[in-house]
C-alpha positions as CSV (number, residue, x, y, z in Angstrom):
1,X,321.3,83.0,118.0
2,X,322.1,83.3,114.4
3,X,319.9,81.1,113.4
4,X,317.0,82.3,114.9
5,X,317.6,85.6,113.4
6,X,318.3,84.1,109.9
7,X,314.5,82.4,110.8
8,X,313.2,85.7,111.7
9,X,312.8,87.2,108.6
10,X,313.7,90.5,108.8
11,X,314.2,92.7,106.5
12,X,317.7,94.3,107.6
13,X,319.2,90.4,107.6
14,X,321.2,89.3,103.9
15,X,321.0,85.9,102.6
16,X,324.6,86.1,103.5
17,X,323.5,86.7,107.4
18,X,325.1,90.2,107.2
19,X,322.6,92.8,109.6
20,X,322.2,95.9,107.7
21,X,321.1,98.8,110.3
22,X,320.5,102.4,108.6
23,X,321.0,105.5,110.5
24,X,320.7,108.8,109.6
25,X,319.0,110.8,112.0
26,X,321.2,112.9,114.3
27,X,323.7,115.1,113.0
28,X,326.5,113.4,115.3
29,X,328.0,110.0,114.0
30,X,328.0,109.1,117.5
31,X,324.3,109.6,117.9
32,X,323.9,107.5,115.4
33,X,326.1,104.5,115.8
34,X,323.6,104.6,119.1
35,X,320.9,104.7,117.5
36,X,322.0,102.1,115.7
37,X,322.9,99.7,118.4
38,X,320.0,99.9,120.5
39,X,318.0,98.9,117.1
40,X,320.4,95.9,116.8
41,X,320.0,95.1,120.6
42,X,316.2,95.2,120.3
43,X,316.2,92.9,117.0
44,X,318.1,90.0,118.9
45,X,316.2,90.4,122.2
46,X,312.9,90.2,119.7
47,X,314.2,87.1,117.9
48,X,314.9,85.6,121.2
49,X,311.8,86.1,122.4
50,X,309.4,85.4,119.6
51,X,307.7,87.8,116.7
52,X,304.7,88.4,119.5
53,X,306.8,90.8,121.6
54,X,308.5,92.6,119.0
55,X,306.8,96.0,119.6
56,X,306.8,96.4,123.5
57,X,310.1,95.1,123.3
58,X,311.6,97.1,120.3
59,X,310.1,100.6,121.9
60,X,311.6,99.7,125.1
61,X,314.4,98.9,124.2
62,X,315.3,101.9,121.9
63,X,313.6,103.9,124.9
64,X,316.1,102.4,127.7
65,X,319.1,103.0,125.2
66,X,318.6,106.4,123.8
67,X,317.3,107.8,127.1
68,X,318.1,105.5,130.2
69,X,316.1,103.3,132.9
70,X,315.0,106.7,134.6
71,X,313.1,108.3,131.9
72,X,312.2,105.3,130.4
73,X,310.2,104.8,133.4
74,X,308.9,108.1,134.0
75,X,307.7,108.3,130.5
76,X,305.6,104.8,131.2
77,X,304.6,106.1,134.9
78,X,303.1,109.1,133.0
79,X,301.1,107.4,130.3
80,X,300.1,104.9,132.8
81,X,298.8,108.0,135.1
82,X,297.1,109.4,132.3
83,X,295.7,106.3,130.8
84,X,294.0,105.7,134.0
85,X,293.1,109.3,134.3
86,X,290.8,109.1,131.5
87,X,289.3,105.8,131.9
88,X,288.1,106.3,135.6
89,X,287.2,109.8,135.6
90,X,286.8,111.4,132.0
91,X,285.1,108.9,130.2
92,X,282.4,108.0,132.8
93,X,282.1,111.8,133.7
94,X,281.5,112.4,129.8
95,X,278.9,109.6,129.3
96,X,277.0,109.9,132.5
97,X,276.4,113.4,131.8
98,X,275.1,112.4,128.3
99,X,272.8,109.8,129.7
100,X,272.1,111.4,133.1
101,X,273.4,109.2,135.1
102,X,276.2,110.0,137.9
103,X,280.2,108.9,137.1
104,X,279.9,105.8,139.8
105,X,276.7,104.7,138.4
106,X,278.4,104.6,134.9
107,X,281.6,102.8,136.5
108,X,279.4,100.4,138.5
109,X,277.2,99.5,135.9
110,X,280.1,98.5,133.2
111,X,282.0,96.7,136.0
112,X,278.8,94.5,136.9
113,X,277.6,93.7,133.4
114,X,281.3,92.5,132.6
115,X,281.5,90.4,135.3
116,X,278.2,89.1,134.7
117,X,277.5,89.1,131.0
118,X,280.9,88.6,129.9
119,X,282.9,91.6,127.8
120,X,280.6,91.3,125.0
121,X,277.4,93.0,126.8
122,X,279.2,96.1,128.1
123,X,278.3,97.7,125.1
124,X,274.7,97.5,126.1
125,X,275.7,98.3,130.0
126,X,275.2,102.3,129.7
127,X,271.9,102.0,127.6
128,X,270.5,99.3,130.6
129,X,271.4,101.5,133.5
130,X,270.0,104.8,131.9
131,X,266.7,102.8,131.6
132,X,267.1,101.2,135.0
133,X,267.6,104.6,136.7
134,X,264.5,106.1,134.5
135,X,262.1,103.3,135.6
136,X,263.4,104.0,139.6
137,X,263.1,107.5,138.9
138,X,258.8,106.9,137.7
139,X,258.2,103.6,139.7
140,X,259.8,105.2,143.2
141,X,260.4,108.8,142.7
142,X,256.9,109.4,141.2
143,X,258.6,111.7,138.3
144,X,257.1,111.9,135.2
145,X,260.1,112.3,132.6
146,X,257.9,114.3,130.4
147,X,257.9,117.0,132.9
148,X,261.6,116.9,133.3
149,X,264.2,119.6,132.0
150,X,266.2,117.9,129.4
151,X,269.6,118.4,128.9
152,X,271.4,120.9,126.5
153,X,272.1,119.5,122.9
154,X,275.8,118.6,122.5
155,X,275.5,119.0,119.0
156,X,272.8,121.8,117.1
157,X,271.6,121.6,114.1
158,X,272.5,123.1,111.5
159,X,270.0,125.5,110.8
160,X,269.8,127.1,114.4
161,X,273.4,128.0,114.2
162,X,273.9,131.9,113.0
């Protein structure tokens, strides 16, 4: 194992092999020596693994150590519940209301063309199903989108703000 973290190049590792961990944020030494360790820990446990994990496994790590399993896992529950939050109801809520198109048509659509197209042509997913729903709306609907109440401007220009 010393090897590999001689090979690891790391900053906090002497010629010599000696691990040099600095820390200086709690007021308590004994906050600190913990501090400490859980950075050491997280160094072997990344030079074990390989310089690709480094991050996820540093953070967790230092999480599990200064806080325990349990919050550690409530604080990854909660992004997790807020990450999906967003990306299944704020975001396609958001852009189908700028392109007038409902939240499961915005879902739908992105979902289809990835599947399809490949993840390259979701950019152009939105744009295709605003179109898409405009020509239903004239071919089947017999609407005439000129004649249609557009929606409020998210952003006003300058001079029409007092």
């Amino acid at each position: 194992m010393k090897e590999r973290l001689l090979r690891f190049g790391d900053q906090r590792i002497t010629r010599t092999g000696v691990v040099v961990i600095k820390s200086q944020q709690h007021r308590s030494l004994e906050r600190n020596r913990e501090e400490a360790m859980a950075r050491l820990q997280a160094m072997v446990v990344a030079a074990a693994l390989g310089r690709e994990t480094l991050t996820l496994r540093k953070s967790l790590g230092v999480t599990v150590a200064m806080c325990g399993v349990a919050i550690a896992l409530a604080a990854g529950l909660a992004v997790l519940g807020v990450r999906l939050f967003e990306d299944y109801v704020v975001i396609p809520r958001v852009l189908g209301h700028a392109v007038g198109l409902t939240p499961l048509t915005v879902l739908v659509s992105v979902t289809a063309v990835g599947i399809l197209f490949g993840g390259f042509a979701v950019f152009l997913a939105i744009p295709f199903a605003a179109v898409l729903a405009t020509l239903l709306d004239v071919v089947i609907r017999h609407r005439n989108p000129a004649e249609e109440e557009t929606p409020a401007v998210l952003f006003p220009a300058k001079e029409n703000e007092s």
